[in-house]
N, C-alpha and C positions, 0 to 999 in steps of 0.2 A: 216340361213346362208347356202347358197347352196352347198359354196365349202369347207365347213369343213371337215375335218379330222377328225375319230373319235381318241382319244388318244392312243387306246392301237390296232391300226392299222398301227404307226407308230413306229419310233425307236429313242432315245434319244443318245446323248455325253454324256449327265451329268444332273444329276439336282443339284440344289440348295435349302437347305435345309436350312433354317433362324431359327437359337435356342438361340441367344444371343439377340434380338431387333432389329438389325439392319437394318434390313428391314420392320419389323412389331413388333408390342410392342402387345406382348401377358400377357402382367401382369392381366392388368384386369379379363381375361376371366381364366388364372390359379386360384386367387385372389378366382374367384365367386365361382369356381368347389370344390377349397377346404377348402372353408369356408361351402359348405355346410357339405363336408364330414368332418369337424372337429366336427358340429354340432351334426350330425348321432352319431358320437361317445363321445358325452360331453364333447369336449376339447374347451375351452376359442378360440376365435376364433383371437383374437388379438395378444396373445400368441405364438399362434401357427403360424399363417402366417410366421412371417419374419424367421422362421427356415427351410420353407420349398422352397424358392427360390434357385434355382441351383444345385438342387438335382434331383435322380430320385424319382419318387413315391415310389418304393420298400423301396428303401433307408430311405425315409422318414419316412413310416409308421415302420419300425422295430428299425429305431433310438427311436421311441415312446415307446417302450416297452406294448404295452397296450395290458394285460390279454385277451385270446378270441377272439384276432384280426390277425386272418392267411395274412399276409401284403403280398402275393404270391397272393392271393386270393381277396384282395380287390386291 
């Protein structure tokens, strides 16, 4: 592209930041990331998903209570 703009040579109004679907449906790729991470740690992985939608991660992992696991740090 000849006449591009590099991005952070420019300046923005606003951005748009999509955390509910409505522009992009990111369940899946949450879904994959922390099925693995339930694995890592031996938690049922079926179980555990639908508690972790519309949370933060922090939040999630210390609602778990699990021994050994600094939920700041993972």
């Amino acid at each position: 592209m000849p006449n591009a703009t590099p991005v952070f040579d420019r300046s923005f109004s606003a951005f748009l930041f999509d955390m509910d679907g409505t522009l992009i449906n990111s369940i899946a790729a949450a879904e994959r990331v922390w099925s693995r991470w339930a694995l890592k740690h031996g938690l049922d992985v079926a179980t555990f998903l639908p508690m972790m939608h519309g949370k933060r991660g922090i939040d999630t992992i210390t609602q778990l209570g699990l021994p050994g696991v600094d939920a700041e740090a993972e």
